[in-house]
C-alpha positions as CSV (number, residue, x, y, z in Angstrom):
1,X,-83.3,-33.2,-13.7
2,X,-79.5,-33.3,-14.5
3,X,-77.4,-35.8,-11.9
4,X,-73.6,-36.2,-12.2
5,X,-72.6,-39.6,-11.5
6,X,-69.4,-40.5,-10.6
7,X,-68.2,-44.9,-11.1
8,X,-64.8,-46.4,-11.6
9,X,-66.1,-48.3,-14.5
10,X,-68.2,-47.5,-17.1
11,X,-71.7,-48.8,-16.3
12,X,-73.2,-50.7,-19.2
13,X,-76.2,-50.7,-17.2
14,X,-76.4,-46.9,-17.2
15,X,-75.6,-47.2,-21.0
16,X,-79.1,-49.4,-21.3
17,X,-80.7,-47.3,-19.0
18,X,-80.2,-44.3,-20.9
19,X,-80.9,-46.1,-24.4
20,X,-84.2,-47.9,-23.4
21,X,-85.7,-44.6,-22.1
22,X,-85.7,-46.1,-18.5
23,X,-83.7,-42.9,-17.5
24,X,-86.5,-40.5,-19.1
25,X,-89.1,-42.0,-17.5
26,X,-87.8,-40.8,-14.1
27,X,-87.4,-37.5,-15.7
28,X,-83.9,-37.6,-15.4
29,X,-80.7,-36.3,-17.6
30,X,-77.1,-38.3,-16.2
31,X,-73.9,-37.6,-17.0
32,X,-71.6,-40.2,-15.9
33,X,-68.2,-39.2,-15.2
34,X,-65.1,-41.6,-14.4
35,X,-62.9,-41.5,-10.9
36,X,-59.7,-42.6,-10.5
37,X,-60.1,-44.1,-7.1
38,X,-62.7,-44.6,-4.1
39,X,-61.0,-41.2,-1.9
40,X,-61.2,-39.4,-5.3
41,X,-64.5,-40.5,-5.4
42,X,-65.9,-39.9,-1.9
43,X,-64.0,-36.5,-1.7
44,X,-65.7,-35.5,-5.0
45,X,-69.1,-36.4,-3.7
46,X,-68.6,-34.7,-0.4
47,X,-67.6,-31.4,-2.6
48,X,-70.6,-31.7,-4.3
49,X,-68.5,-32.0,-7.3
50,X,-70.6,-35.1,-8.4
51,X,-74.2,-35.6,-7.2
52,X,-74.0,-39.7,-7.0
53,X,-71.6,-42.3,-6.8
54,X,-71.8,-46.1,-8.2
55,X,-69.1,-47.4,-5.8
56,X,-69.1,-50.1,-3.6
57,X,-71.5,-50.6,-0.4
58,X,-68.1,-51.1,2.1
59,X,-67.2,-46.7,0.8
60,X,-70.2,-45.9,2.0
61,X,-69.8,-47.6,5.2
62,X,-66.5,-46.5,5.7
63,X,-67.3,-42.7,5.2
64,X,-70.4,-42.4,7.4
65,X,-68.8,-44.5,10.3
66,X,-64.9,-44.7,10.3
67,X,-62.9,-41.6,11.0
68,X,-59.5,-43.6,10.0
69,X,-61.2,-43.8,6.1
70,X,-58.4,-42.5,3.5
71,X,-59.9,-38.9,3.8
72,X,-60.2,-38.7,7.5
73,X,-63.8,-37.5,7.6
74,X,-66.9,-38.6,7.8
75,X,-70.3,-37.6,6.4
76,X,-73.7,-38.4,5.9
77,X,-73.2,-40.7,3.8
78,X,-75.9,-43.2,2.4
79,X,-76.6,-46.3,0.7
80,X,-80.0,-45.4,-1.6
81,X,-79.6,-49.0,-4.0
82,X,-78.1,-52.0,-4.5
83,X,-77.2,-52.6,-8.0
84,X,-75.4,-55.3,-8.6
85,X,-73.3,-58.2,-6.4
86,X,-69.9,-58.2,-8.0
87,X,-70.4,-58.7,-12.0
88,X,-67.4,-61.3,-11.6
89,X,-65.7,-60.1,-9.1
90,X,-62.0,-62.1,-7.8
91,X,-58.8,-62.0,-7.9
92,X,-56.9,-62.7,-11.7
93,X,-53.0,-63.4,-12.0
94,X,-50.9,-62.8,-14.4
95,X,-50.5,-64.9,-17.3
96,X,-49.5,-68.9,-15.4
97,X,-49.6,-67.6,-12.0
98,X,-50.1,-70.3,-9.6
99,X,-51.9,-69.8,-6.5
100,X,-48.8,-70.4,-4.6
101,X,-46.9,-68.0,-6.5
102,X,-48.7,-64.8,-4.5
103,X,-46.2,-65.5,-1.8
104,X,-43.8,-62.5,-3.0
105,X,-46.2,-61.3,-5.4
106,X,-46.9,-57.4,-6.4
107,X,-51.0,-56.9,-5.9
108,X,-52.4,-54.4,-6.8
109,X,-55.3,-52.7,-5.2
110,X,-57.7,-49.4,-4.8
111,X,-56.4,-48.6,-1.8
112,X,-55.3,-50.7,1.0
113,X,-58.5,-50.6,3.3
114,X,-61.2,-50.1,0.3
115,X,-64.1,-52.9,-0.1
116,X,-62.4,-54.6,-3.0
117,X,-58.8,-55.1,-0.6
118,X,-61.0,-56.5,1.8
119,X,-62.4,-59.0,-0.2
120,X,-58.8,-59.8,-1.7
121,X,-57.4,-60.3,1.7
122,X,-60.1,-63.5,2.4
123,X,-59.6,-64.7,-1.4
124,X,-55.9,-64.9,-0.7
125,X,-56.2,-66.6,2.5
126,X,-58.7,-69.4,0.9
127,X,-55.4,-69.8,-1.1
128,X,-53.4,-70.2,1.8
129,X,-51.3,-67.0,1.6
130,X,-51.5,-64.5,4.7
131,X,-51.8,-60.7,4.0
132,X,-48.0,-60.5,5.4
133,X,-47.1,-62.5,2.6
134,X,-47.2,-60.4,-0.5
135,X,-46.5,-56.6,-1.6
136,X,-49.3,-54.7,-2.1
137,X,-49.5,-51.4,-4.4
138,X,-52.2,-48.6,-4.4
139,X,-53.1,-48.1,-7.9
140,X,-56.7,-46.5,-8.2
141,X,-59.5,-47.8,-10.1
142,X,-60.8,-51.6,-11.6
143,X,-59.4,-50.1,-14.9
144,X,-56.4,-49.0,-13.8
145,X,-55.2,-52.0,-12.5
146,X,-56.7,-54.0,-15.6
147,X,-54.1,-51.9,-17.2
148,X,-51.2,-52.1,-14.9
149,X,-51.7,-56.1,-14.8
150,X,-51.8,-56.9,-18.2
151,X,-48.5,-54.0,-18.7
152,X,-46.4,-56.6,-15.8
153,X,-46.8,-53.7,-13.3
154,X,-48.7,-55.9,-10.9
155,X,-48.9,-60.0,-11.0
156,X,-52.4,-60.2,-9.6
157,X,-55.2,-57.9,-8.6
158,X,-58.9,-57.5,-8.3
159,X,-61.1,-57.5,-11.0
160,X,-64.9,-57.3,-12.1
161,X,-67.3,-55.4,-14.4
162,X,-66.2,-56.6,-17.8
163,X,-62.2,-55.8,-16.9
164,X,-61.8,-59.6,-15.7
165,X,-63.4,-60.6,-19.2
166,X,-60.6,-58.5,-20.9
167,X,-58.2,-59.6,-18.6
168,X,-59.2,-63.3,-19.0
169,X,-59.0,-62.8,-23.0
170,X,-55.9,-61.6,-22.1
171,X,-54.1,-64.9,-21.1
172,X,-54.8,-63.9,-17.2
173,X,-55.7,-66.7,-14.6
174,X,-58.6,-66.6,-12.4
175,X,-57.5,-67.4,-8.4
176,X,-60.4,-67.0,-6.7
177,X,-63.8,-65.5,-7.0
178,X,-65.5,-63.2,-4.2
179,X,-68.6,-65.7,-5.4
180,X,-67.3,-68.5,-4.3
181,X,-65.7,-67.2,-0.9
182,X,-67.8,-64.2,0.6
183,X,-70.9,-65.1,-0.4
184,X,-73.5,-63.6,-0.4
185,X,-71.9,-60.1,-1.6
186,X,-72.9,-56.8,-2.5
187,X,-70.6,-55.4,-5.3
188,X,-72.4,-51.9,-6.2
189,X,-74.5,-49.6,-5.0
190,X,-76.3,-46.3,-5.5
191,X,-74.7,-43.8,-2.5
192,X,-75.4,-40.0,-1.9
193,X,-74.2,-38.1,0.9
194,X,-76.9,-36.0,2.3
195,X,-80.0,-35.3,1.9
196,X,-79.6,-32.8,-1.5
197,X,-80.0,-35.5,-4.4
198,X,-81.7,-38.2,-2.3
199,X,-84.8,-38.2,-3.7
200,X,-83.7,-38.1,-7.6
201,X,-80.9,-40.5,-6.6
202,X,-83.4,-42.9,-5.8
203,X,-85.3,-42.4,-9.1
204,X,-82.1,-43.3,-10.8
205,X,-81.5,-46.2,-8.1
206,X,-85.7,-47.0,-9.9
207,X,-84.4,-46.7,-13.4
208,X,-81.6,-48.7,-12.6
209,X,-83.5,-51.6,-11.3
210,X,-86.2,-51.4,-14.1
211,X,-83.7,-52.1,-16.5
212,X,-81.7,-54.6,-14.9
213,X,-85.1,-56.1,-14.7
214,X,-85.3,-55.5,-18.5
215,X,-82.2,-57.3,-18.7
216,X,-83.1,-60.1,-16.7
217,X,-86.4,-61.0,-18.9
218,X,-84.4,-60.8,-21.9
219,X,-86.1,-57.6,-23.2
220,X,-83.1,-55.6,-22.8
221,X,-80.4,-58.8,-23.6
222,X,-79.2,-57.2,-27.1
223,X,-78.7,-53.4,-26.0
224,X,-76.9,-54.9,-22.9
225,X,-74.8,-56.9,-25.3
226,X,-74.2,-54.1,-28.0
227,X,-74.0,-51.3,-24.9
228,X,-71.0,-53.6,-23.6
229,X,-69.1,-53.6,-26.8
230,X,-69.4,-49.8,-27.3
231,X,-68.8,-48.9,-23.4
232,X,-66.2,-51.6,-22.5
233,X,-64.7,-52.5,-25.9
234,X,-66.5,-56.2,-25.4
235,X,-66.7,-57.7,-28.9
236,X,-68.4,-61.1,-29.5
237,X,-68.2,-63.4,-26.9
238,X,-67.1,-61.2,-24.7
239,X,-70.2,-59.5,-24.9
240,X,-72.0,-62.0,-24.3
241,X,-70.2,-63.5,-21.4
242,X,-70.9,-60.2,-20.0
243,X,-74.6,-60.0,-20.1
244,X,-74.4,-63.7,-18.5
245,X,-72.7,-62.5,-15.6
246,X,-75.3,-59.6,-15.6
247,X,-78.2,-62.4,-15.4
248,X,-76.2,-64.3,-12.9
249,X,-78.3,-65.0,-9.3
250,X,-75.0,-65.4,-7.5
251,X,-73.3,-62.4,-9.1
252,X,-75.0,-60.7,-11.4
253,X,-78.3,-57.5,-10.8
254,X,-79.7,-57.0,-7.8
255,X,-83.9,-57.0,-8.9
256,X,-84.7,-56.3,-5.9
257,X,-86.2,-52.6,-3.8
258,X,-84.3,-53.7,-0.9
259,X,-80.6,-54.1,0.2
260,X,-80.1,-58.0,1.5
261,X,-79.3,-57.6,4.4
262,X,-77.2,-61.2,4.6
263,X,-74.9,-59.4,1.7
264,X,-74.4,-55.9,3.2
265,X,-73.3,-58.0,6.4
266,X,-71.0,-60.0,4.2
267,X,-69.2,-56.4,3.5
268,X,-69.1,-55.0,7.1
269,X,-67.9,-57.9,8.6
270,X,-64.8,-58.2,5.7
271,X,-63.9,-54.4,7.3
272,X,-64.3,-55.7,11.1
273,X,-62.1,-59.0,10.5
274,X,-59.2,-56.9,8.4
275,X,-59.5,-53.3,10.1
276,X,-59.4,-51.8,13.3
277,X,-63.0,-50.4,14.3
278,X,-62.5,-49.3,17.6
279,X,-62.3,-45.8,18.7
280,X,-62.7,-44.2,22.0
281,X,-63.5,-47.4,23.3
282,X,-66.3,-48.3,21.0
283,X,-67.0,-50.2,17.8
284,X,-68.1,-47.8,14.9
285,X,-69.5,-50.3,13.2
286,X,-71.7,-51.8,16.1
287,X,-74.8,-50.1,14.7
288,X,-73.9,-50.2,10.8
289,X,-76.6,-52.7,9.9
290,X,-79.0,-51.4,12.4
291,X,-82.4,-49.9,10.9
292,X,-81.8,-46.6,12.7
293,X,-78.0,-46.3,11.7
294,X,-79.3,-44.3,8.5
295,X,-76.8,-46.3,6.0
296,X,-80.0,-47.3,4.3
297,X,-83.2,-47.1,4.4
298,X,-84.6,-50.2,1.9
299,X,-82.9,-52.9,3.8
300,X,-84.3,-56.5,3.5
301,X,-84.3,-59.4,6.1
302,X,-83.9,-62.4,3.7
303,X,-80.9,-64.1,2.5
């Protein structure tokens, strides 16, 4: 079966997938296609113009439950995965950008109220610097805003996936990591909407997990390293910092069938602490993490 997949970066793991014949064995054909930002994204997969999305676990929850989401809809949207819980994920500066210095600073972001923002806006106050207290700018994707920070169009901005690694090589500083604040934390997941491409979806969420599992056990440690220079123009030691941070516990693949339920908490309570949730006089998100809330159906109870 053919599945469009739409991610912001391009997934080395996907790359390994495809390589190792994990994505065969499902029976599966993907084409992965790059958006330019999480509305783009979620608009796309409500068109049906892509069948799945990699994108972060706080999208999803914002499209099934919040009405004041960029598009102003909501839809059946659905966590099927977890993939990974932030690949390095924090917030870089500009070449000798002191903490400090975000007072007055340009940060960029997705969009305002996506996942990664949220997570920026609890880095920046571990710092000490309110969210009144710098100018933020809406510039799309992780790869976009790799580019617009090292091109002096931003001074900081979140990073993850391989882009922080460039960034880092790069001569940007590392502020704060999600890692080391919001812990634990879900950075990626595996998301339909409806019911349509649920069942393959979660063979690719399988394929997905098999490999990282590959990965993780060293079978897979080369491709992964050789997949990362070819997708994400990591050579050397790049590369290899890379497939570290893949085999990371705290921020690396999730191995795991189940969402943690400790992480995906981490993520709805960053939206309830920085965005308005109520509506009509209720809480959307009272009955997010509930079983019966349909956000996902392989949740786990551990930590």
């Amino acid at each position: 079966m053919e599945l469009v997949v739409g991610s912001f970066t391009p997934s080395v793991l996907l790359a390994v997938a495809r390589r190792t014949g994990r994505l065969a064995e499902q029976g599966l054909e993907v084409t992965e296609v790059a958006v330019p930002s999480s509305p783009a994204q979620f608009r796309s997969l409500i068109a049906g113009e892509i069948d799945v999305a990699l994108t972060s676990p706080d999208n999803v929850v914002a499209y099934r439950f919040s009405p004041e989401n960029p598009l102003g809809v909501t839809a059946d949207a659905r966590i099927v995965s977890a993939v990974d819980r932030g690949l390095g994920l924090g917030l870089y500066g500009r070449p000798g950008l002191a903490p400090e210095q975000l007072r007055g600073a340009r940060v960029g972001v997705d969009v305002p109220t996506s996942g990664f923002a949220l997570a920026m806006y609890a880095l920046a106050e571990s710092l000490g610097v309110g969210r009144d207290e710098y100018e933020l700018l809406t510039l799309g994707s992780t790869p976009r805003r790799l580019e617009a920070l090292l091109a002096g169009e931003c001074d900081a901005t979140m990073l993850n996936a391989g882009n922080e690694l460039l960034a880092e090589a790069a001569g940007a500083v590392t502020l704060a990591r999600v890692s080391e604040v919001c812990s634990p934390y879900l950075g990626t997941v595996v998301s339909v909407v409806g019911e349509r491409f649920l069942e393959p979806a979660r063979r690719f969420g399988d394929a997905l997990r098999e490999t990282a599992r590959d990965i993780c056990r060293g079978t897979a440690e080369t491709a992964a390293a050789e997949e990362a220079a070819s997708v994400l123009g990591l050579a050397g030691d790049l590369a290899r910092r890379y497939v570290a941070r893949l085999r990371s516990s705290s921020e690396g693949l999730v191995l795991d069938t189940a969402v943690d339920l400790a992480a995906l908490t981490t993520v709805v309570d960053l939206r309830r602490r920085y965005l308005p949730t109520w509506r009509d006089g209720r809480d959307v998100l009272a009955e997010a993490l509930a079983p019966e809330s349909g956000l996902t159906s392989y949740v786990s109870s551990e930590a």
